[in-house]
N, C-alpha and C positions, 0 to 999 in steps of 0.2 A: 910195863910200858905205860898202861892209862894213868897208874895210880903217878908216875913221875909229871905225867901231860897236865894231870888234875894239882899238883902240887905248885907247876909251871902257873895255868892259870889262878889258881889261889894267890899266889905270892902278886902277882899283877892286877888283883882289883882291890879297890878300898872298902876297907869294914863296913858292908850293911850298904854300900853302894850299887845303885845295878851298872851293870855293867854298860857303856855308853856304845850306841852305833855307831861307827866313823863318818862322819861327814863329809860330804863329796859333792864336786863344783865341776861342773867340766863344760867349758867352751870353746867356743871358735876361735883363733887369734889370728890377729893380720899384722902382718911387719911388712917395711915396706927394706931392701938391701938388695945389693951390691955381690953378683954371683963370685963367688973365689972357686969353686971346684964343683964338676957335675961328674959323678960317677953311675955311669949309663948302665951297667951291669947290676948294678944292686938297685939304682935309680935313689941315690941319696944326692943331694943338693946340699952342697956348704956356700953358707950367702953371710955376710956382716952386715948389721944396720947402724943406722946412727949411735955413738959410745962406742963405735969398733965393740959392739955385742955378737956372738959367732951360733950362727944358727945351724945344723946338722937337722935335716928334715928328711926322711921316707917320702917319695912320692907317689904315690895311687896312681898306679899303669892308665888309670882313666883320664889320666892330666895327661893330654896330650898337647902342652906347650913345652913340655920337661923336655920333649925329644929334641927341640929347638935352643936351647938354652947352651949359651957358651960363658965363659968367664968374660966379668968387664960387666953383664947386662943388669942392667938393673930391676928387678921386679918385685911384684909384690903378692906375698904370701900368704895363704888361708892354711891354718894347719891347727890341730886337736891338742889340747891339754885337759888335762884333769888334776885336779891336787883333792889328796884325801888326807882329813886328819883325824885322826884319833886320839882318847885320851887314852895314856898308857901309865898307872899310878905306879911308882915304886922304881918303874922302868930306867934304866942302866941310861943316862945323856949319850949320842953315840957321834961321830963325826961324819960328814956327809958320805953314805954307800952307794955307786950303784949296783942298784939291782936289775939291771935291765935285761941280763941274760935270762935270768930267774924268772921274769916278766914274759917273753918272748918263747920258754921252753914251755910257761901255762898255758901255754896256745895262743897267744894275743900275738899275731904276726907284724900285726901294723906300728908296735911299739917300737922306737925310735932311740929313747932314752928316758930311764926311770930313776930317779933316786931318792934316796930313805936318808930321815935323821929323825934324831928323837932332841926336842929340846923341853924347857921351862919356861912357861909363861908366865913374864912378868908384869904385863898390864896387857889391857885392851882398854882403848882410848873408848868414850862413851859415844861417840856415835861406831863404834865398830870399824873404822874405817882403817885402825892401824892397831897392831900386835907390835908389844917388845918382848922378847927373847933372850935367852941365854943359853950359848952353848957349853957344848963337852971343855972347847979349852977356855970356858967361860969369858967369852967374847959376847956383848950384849949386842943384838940387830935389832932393829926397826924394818918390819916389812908391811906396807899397804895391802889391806883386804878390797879384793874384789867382788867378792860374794859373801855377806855376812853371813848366810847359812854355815859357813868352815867353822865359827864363832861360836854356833848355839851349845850352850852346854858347856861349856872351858871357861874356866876358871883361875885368874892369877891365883900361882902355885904349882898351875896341873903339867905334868910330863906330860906332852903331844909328839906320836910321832906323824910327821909331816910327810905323805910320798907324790912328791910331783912327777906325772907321768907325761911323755911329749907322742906325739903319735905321728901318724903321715900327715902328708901336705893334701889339702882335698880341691885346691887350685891353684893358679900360678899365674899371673898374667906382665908381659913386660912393658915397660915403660915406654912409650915412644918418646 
């Protein structure tokens, strides 16, 4: 078993490379939408914001506006994100996973919705502020950096895998 786990890791780092930490960003976000569905039991809040973008947020029992909240209200939202990335050499391009159950059975309760991919970096613009990509069905994206730190250390060429985590809502307040 170790020696296959050891064979696992050898095959994923590059010759004479050390192996890189993952990099990790995690903030506050605040959207501001449009309630579609409040499910009281679980205390999950599905809200759309402007782009008809569909938010799925956990709310923290300590948000008590969430008990008030009906479809139609419009409010605005505080809630956890994290994106880690890592460089993963050699590593298989994979199409977007979630793992959120996986996430949630490691003890992480507040986790909402998690998902993995491994892409290729094809550039980072010089001020950092934008990543091109390439994925598994070799589709090229442009995605905006919000924290250059996800950046340090990656290198057009490098396999990253990307895992954006969404967590509970940590307040809510509605619109008048």
């Amino acid at each position: 078993m170790f020696s296959i786990a050891a064979a696992l890791f050898l095959s994923l780092v590059r010759p004479g490379a050390p192996v890189q930490a993952p990099n990790v960003a995690t903030h506050e976000t605040t959207t501001v939408a449009t309630v579609d569905r409040v499910e009281r039991s679980s205390r999950v809040l599905t809200a759309r914001s402007e782009g008809n973008v569909v938010h799925t947020l956990y709310v923290d029992p300590s948000v008590k506006a969430f008990d008030d909240l009906k479809k139609g209200d419009v409010v605005t939202v505080r809630y956890i994100e994290s994106v880690v990335v890592q460089v993963r050499p050699n590593a298989k391009l994979t199409a977007v996973q979630d793992t959120t159950a996986e996430a949630q059975k490691a003890g992480d309760a507040n986790v909402l919705q998690q998902q993995k991919r491994i892409v290729t970096i094809e550039d980072i613009d010089s001020q950092g502020l934008f990543v091109t990509y390439r994925t598994q069905d070799n589709t090229r994206g442009v995605h905006a950096v919000q924290n250059k730190e996800l950046l340090k250390g990656i290198r057009k060429g490098d396999r990253v895998e990307v895992t954006l985590t969404q967590s509970r809502a940590v307040s809510i307040e509605r619109k008048r």
